[in-house]
Every structure is written in structure tokens, then in C-alpha cells.
SERO-4910 file (N, C-alpha, C, O; in steps of 0.05 Angstrom, whole numbers):
BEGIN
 pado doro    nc1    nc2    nc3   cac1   cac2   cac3    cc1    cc2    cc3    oc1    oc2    oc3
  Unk    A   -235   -159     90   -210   -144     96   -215   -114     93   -222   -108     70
  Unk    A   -213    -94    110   -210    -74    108   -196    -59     88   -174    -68     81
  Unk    A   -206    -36     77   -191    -27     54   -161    -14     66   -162      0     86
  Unk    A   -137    -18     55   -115      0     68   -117     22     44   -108     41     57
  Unk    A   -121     27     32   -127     55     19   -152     74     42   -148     97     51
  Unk    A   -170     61     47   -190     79     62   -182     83     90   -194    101    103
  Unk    A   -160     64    106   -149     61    134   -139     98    125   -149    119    134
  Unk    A   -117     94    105   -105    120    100   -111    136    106   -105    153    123
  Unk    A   -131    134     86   -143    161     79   -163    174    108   -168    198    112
  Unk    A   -170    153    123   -180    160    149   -161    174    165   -165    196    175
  Unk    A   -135    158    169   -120    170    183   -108    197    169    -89    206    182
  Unk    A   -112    206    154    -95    229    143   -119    249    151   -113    268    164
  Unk    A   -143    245    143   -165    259    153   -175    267    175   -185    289    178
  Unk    A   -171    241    199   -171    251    226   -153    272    231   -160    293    243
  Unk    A   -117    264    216   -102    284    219   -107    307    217   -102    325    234
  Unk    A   -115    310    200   -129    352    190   -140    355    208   -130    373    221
  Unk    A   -164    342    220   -187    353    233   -173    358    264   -180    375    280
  Unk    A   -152    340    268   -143    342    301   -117    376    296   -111    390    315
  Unk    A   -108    379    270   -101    406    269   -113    427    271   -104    447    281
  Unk    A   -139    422    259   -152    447    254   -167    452    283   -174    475    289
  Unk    A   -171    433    300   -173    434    326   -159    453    335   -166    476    334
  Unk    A   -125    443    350   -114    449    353    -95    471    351    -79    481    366
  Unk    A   -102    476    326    -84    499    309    -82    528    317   -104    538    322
  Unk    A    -65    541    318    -73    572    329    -67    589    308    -57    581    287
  Unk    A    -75    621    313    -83    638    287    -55    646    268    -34    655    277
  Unk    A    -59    641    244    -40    646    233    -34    668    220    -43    670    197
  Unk    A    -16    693    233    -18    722    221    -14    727    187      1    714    173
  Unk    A    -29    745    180    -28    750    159    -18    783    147    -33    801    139
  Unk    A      6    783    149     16    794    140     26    825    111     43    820     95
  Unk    A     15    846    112     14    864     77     41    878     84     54    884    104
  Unk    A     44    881     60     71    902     55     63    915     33     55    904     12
  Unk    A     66    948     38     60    966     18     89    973      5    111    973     16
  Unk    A     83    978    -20    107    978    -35    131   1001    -20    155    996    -20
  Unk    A    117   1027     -8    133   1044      2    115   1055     23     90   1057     21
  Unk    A    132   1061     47    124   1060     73    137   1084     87    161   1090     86
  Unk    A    117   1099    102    137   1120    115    144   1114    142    122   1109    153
  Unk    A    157   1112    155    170   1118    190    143   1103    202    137   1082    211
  Unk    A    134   1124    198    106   1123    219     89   1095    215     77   1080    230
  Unk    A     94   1096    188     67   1078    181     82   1034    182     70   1013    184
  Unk    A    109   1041    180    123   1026    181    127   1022    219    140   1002    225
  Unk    A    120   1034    237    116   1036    259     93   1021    267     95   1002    282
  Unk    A     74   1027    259     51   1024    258     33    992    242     11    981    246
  Unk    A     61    984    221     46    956    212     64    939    234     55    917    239
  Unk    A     92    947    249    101    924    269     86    923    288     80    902    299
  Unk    A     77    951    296     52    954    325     29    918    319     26    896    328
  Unk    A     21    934    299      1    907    282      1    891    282    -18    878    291
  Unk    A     32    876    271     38    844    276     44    838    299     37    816    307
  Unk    A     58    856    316     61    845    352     36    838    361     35    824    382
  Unk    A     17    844    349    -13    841    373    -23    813    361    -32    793    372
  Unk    A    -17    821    335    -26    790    321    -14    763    324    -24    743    313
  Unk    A      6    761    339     13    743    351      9    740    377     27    747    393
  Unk    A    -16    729    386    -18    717    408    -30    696    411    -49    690    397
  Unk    A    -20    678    431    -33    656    431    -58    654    450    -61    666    471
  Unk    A    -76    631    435    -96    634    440   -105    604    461    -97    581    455
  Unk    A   -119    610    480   -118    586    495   -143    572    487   -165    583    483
  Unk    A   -136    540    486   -155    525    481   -166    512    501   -153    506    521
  Unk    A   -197    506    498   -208    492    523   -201    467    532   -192    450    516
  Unk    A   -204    463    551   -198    437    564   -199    413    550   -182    395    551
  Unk    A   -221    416    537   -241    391    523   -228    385    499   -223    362    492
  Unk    A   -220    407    486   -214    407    466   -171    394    461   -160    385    441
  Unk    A   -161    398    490   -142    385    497   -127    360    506   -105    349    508
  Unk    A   -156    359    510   -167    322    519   -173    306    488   -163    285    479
  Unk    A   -184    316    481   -197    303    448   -167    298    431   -154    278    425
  Unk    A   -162    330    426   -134    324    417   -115    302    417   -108    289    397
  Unk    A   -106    297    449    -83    283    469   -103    246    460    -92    225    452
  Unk    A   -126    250    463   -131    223    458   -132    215    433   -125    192    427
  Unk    A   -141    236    410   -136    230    388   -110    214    371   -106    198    353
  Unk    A    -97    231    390    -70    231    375    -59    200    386    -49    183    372
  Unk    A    -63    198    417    -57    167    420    -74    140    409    -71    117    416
  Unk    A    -91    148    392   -111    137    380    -92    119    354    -85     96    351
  Unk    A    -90    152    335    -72    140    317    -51    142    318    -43    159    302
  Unk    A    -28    128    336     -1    119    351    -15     90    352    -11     73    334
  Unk    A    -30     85    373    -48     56    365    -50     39    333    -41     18    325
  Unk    A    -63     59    324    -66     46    291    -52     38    279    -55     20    263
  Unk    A    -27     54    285     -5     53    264      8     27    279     15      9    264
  Unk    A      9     24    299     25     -4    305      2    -23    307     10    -43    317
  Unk    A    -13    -24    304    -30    -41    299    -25    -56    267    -21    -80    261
  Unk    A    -28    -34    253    -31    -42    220     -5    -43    217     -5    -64    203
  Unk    A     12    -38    218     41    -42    214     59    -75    223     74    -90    211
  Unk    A     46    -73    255     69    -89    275     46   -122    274     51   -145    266
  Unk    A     20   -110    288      5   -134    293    -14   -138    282    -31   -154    292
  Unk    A    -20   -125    256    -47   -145    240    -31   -166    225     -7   -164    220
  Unk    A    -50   -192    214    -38   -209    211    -53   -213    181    -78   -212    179
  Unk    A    -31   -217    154    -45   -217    130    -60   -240    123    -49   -261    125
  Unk    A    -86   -239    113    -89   -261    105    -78   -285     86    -67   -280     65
  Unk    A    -82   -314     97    -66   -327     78    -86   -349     62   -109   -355     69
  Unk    A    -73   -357     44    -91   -374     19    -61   -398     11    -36   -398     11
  Unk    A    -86   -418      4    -68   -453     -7    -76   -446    -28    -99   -437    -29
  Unk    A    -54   -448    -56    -53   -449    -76    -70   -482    -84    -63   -504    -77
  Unk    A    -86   -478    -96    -99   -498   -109    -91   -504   -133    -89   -487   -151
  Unk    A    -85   -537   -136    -69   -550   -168    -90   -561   -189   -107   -579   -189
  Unk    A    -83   -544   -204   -107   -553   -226    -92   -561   -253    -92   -541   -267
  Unk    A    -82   -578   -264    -74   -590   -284    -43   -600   -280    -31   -608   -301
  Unk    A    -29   -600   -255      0   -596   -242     13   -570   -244     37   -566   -248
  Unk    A    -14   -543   -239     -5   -517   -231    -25   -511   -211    -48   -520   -209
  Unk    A     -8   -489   -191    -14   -485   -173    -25   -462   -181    -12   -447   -195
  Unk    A    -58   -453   -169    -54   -425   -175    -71   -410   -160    -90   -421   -147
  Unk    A    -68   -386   -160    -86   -371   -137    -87   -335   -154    -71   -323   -168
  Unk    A   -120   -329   -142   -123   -311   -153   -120   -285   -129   -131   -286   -107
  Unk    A   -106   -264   -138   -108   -243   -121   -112   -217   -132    -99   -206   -150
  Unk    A   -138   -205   -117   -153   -179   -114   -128   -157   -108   -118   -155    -86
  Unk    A   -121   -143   -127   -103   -118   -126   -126    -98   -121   -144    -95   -138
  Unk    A   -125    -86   -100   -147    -64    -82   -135    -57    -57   -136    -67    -34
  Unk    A   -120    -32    -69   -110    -14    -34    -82    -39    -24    -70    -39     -2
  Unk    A    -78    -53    -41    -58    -82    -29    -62   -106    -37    -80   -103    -53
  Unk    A    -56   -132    -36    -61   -157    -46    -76   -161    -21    -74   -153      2
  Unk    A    -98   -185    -43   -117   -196    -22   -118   -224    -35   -131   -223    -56
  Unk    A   -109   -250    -28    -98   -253    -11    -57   -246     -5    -41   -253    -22
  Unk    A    -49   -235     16    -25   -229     10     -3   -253     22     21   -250     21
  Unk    A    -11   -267     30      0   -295     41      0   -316     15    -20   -319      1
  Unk    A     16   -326     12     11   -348    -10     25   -369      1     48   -366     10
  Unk    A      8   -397      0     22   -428     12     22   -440    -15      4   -436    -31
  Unk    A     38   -452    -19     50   -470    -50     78   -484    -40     97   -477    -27
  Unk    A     69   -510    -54     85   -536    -57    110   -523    -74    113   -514    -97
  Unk    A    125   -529    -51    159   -521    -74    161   -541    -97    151   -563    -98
  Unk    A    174   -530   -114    183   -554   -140    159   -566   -162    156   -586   -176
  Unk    A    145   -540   -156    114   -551   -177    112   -520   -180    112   -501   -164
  Unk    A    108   -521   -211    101   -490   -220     70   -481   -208     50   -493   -201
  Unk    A     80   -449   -211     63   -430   -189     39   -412   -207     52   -393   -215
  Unk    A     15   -410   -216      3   -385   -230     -7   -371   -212    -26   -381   -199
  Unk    A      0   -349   -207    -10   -322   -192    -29   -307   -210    -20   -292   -227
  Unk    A    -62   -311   -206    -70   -285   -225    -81   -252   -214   -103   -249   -203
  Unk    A    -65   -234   -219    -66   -213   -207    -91   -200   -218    -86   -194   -241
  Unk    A   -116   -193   -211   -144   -179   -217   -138   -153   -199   -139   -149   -174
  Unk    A   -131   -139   -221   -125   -103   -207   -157    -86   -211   -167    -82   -233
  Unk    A   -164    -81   -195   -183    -65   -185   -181    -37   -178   -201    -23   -178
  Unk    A   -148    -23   -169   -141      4   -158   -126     25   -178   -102     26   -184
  Unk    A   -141     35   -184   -134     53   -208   -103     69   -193    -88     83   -208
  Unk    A    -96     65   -168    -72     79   -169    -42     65   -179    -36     41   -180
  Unk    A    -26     88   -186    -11     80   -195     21     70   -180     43     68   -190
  Unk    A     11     66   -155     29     51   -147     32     27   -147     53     15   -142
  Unk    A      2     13   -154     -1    -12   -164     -6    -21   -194    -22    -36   -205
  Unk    A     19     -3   -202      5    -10   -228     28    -30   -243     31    -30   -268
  Unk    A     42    -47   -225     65    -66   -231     63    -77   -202     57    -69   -180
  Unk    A     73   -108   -221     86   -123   -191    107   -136   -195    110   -148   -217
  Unk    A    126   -137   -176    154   -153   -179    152   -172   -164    134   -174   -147
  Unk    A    171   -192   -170    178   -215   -162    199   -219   -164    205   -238   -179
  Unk    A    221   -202   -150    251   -208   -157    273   -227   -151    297   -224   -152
  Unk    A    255   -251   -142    271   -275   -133    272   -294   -160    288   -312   -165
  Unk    A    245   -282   -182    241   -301   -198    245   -283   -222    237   -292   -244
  Unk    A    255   -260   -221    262   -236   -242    244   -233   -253    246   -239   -277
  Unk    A    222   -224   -244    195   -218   -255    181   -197   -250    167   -195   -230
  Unk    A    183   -175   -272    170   -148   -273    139   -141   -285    143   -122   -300
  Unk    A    115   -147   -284     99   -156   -291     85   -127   -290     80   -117   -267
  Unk    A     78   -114   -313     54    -97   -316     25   -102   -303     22   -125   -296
  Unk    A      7    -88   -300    -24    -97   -283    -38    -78   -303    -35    -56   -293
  Unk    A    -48    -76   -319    -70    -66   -329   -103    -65   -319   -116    -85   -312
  Unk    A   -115    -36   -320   -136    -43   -294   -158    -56   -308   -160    -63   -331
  Unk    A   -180    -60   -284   -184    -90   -283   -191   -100   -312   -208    -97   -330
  Unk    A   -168   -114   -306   -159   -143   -326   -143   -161   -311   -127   -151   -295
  Unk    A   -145   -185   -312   -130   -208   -302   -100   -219   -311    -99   -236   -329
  Unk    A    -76   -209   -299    -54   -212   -311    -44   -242   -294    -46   -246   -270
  Unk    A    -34   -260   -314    -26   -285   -291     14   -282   -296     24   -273   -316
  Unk    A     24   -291   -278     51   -286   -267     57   -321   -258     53   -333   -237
  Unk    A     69   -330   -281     83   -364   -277    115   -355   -267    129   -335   -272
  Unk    A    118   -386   -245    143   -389   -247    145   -418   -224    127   -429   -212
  Unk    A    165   -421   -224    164   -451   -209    186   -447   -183    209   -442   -190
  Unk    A    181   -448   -156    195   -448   -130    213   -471   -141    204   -488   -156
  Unk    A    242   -470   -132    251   -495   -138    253   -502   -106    252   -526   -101
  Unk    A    255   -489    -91    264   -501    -62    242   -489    -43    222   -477    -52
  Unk    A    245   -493    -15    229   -488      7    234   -463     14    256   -457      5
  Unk    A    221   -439     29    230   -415     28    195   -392     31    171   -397     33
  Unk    A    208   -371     31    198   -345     39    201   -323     13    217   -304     13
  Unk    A    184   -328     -8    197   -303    -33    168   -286    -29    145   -293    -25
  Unk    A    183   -257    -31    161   -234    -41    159   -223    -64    175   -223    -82
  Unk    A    128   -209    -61    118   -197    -81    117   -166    -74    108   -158    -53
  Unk    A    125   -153    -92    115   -124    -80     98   -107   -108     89   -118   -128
  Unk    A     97    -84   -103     81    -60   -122    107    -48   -128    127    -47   -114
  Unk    A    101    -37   -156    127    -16   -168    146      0   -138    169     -6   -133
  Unk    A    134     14   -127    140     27   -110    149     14    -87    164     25    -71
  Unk    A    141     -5    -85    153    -24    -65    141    -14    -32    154    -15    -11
  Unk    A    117     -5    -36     97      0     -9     81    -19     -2     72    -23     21
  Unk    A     75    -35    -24     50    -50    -13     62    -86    -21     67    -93    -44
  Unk    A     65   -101      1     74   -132     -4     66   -151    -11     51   -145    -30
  Unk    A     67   -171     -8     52   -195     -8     75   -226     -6     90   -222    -25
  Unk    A     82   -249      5     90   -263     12     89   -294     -2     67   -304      0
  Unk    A    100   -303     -9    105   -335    -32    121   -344     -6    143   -333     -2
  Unk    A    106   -374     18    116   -392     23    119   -418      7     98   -430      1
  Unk    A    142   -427      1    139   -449    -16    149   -478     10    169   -477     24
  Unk    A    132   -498     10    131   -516     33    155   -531     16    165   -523     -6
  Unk    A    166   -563     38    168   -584     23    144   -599     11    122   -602     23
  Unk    A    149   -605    -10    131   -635    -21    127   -662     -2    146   -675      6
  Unk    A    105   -666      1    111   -693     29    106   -712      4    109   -735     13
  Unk    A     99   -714    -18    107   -736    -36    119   -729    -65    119   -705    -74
  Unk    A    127   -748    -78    146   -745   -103    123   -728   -128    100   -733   -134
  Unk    A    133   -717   -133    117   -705   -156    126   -708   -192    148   -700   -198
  Unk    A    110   -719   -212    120   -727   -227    119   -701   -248    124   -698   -272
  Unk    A    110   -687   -231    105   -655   -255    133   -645   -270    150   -642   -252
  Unk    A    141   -640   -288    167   -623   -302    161   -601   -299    139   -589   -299
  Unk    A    196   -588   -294    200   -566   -278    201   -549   -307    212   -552   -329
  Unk    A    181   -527   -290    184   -499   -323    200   -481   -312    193   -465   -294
  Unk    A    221   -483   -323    243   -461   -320    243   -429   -335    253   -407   -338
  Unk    A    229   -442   -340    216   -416   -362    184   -391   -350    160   -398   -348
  Unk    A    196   -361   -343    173   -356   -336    166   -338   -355    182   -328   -372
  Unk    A    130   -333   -352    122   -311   -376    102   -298   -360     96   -302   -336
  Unk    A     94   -285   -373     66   -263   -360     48   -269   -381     57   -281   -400
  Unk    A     20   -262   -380     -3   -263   -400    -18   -247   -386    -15   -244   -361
  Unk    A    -38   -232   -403    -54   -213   -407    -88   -210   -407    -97   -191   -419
  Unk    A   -105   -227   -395   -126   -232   -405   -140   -204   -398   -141   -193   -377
  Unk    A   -152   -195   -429   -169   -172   -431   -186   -163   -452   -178   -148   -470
  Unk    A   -209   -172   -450   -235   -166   -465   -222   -199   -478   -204   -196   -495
  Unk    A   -225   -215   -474   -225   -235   -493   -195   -245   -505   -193   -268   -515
  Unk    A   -173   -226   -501   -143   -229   -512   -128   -244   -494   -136   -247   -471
  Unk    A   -106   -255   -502    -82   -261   -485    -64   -248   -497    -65   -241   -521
  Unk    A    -48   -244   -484    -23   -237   -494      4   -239   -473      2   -229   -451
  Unk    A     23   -248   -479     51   -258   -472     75   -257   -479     85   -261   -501
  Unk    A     87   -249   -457    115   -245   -457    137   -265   -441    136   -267   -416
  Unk    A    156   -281   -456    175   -295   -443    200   -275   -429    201   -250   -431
  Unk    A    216   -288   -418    243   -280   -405    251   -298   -408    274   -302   -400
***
């Protein structure tokens, strides 16, 4: 998966460079504290000349114009039609659980899980920024700290079939909880009860709601 931190940061970078292309001279301006007639005559003479525009070459108009439809491309690309990857929660003791890579976004950001059987999400944060430095789950009222890398796991149990999200404090970067039907009876008890835990250097630590 491509990094969306480095997509960014590319596109913000092309951006500069297709300005600094493009860009024309920007006057620069002095004012002396006191000015006589003449000389006050003489700094407007100054700035009238300093404004002119300057014509750019052909090539350099072309590069531009394609650049720019370049990233118009990208952005609906990464926005409208890339498609996130998805991951099957795997049951290991009658929990479902899946681990996800916090880096530039969740990886995996699709999650498939059996409704009506509790869920462990373990979040492995890798991106020192701080827009990821929480994740919510506000279908299941769950505000969950991310400490970097350390493995935070995030329980709770789908009771029904459905579409719940995950996002980052900031609420920029997503991630997706399909919960299916069960195609058979499950004898697992429902934990109505969710908590967070902490694994780091060796610790747990936990918080109920």
C-alpha cells in the first residue's frame, strides 16, 4: 500500500515546484522614513517598472497546464476510486481479531467480522503524527488513545449486521467495521462490556466504560 502521508507530501511538493515555475517577480518594495517630492517621485517611477509581467516559454506552459491536470487526476483517484484494502477478522478463542498498521492511515482499513461475536482490533501505531494519535469508534463509544509504537487493542461486540467506522482524532483518516450475518448459531456470550489495553514494553494496562 502506498504511503498516504508520502502521496501528500508529493503532491504538496509538486505543488511548489509547478509555482515556482510559473510564478512571476514579486516587487520588493523600501520606504524611507522621510521623503522629499522628488525622491517620493522617483520611488513610484521605481515600482511602476517593477511591475511587469514577464512572459513564460511555451514549454514551460505546457509542463505547467499538464502538471496541474496531473494532480486533478490524483486527487480523484485517491479520494473517489482507490479501493481500501480489506481483511477477515480471524477467531481465536470466540474473538475476532485483526491487527492494524497505523502509518499515514489504517492498513488494513476494511474490516469483515461476524456480527454478534465480540471484535479485538489491535491498533500497532507506527506515525509519530499527531493526528493519529487517537481512534474513535463512536458507534461503540470508544475513544481509545494510540501510544507510538505500542500495540493498543480496542474490544467490543457488533450486535447486528451493518457498516460502523473508525476514524483518527481529527477525523481525516478512516477505516470501516462490516459486521456480516452469522450463517450459523453461535454459542459465544455477548460482552457488553468494552475496554481498551495497552501492551508496552511488557505492560498491559486497561480501561473499562
Amino acid at each position: 500500500m502506498i504511503n498516504k502521508t508520502t502521496i501528500i507530501g508529493g503532491i504538496a511538493s509538486l505543488g511548489v515546484v509547478l509555482g515556482m515555475v510559473s510564478g512571476e517577480a514579486i516587487p520588493s518594495v523600501g520606504f524611507a522614513n522621510a521623503q522629499t517630492p522628488e525622491e517620493t517621485h522617483s520611488t513610484k517611477t521605481e515600482q511602476k517598472s517593477q511591475f511587469r509581467r514577464i512572459e513564460q516559454p511555451l514549454s514551460n506552459k505546457v509542463l505547467v497546464t499538464i502538471g496541474g491536470l496531473g494532480l486533478i487526476g490524483l486527487e480523484l483517484w485517491w479520494f473517489l476510486l482507490s479501493k481500501p484494502n480489506s481483511k477477515k477478522a480471524t477467531a481465536t478463542g470466540g474473538i475476532q481479531e485483526v491487527t492494524i498498521t497505523v502509518d499515514g492511515g489504517y492498513e488494513p482499513s476494511r474490516i469483515v467480522v461476524q456480527a454478534g461475536q465480540p471484535v479485538r482490533l489491535n491498533f500497532s501505531r507506527k506515525d509519530p503524527s499527531s493526528c493519529l494519535e487517537q481512534v474513535l469508534l463512536p458507534d461503540f463509544h470508544i475513544a481509545a488513545d494510540l501510544p507510538l509504537n505500542a500495540i493498543t487493542s480496542v474490544e467490543f461486540t457488533p450486535k447486528k449486521a451493518g457498516h460502523y467506522v473508525f476514524t483518527c482524532g481529527m477525523n481525516m483518516f478512516r477505516g470501516e467495521i462490516i459486521a456480516e450475518d452469522r450463517q450459523l448459531e453461535s454459542t459465544t456470550e455477548a460482552h457488553p462490556t468494552s475496554f481498551i489495553s495497552t501492551h508496552q514494553h511488557g505492560s498491559v494496562r486497561s480501561r473499562r466504560y
